[in-house]
C-alpha positions as CSV (number, residue, x, y, z in Angstrom):
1,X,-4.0,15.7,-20.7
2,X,-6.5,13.4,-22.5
3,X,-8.7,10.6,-20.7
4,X,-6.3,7.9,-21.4
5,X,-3.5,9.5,-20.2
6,X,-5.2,10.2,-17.1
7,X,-6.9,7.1,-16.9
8,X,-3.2,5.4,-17.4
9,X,-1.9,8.4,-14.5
10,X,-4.4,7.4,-12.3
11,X,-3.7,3.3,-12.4
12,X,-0.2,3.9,-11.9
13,X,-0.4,6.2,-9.2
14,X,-3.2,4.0,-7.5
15,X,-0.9,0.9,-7.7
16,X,1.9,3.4,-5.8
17,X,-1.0,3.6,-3.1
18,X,-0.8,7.1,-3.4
19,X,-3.9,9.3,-2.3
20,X,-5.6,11.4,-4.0
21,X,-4.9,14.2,-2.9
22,X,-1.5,13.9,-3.9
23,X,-2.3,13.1,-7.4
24,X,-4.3,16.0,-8.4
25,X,-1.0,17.5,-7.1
26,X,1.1,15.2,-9.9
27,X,-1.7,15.8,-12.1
28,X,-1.5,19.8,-12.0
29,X,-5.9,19.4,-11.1
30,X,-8.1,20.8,-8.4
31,X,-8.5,18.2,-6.0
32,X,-12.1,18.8,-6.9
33,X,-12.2,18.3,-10.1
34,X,-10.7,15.0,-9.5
35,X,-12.6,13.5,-6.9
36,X,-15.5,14.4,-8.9
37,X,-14.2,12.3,-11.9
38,X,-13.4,9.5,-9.2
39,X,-16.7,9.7,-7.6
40,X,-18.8,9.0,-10.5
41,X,-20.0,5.5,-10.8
42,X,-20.2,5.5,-15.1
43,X,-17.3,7.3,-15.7
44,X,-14.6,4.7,-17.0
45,X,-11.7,6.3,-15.2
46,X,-13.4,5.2,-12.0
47,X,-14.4,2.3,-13.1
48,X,-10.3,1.8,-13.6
49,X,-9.3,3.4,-10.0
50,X,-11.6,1.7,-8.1
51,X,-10.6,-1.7,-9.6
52,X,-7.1,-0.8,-9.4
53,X,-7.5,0.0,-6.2
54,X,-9.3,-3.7,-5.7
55,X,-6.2,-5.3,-7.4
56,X,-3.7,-3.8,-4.5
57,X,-5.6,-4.4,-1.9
58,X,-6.1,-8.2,-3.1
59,X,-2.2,-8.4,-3.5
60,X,-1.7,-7.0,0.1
61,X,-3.7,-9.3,1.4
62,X,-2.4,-12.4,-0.2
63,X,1.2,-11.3,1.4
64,X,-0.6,-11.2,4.7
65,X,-1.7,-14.8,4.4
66,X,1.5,-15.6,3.0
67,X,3.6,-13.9,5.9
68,X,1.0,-15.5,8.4
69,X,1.6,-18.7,7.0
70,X,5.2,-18.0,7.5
71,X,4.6,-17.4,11.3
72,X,4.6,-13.3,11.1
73,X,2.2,-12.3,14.1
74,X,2.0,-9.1,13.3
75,X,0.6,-10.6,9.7
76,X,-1.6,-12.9,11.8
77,X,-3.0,-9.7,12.8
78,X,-3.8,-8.3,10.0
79,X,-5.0,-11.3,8.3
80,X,-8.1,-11.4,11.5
81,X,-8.7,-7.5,10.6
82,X,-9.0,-8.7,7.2
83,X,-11.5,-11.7,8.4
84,X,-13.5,-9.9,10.4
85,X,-14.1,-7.0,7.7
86,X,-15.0,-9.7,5.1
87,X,-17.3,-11.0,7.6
88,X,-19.3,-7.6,8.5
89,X,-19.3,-6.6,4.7
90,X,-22.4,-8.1,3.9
């Protein structure tokens, strides 16, 4: 597979929130070898999970306001876990 295939793999199976264990599994790799590529700060398919993996997390939490807003307790508590980590992530 080349880069930009996997780079593309990787995005799609990030926005499926799927770990990454799992997708060296879809992506017939050693775990290893993967977590190596994702664990390097330069490498531009890391660069593309880890701001994929921004992107989801953003969405998430914008249906948590919004179900808050909507009266969902169970969204108002996740909306103060999402408070209080913005608030000790200094």
């Amino acid at each position: 597979m080349d880069r930009e295939s996997l780079r593309q793999s990787i995005i799609e199976y990030t926005r499926m929130l799927t770990p990454i264990a799992d997708m060296a599994v879809l992506l017939d790799m050693h775990e290893s070898d993967l977590r190596d590529i994702l664990s390097d700060p330069d490498d531009d398919i890391a660069k593309a999970f880890r701001r994929t993996k921004a992107e989801v997390a953003l969405d998430i939490r914008k249906r948590d306001i919004e179900m808050a807003a909507a009266g969902s307790p169970t969204a108002a508590v996740t909306v103060s876990n999402h408070l209080a980590k913005l608030l000790t992530d200094d």
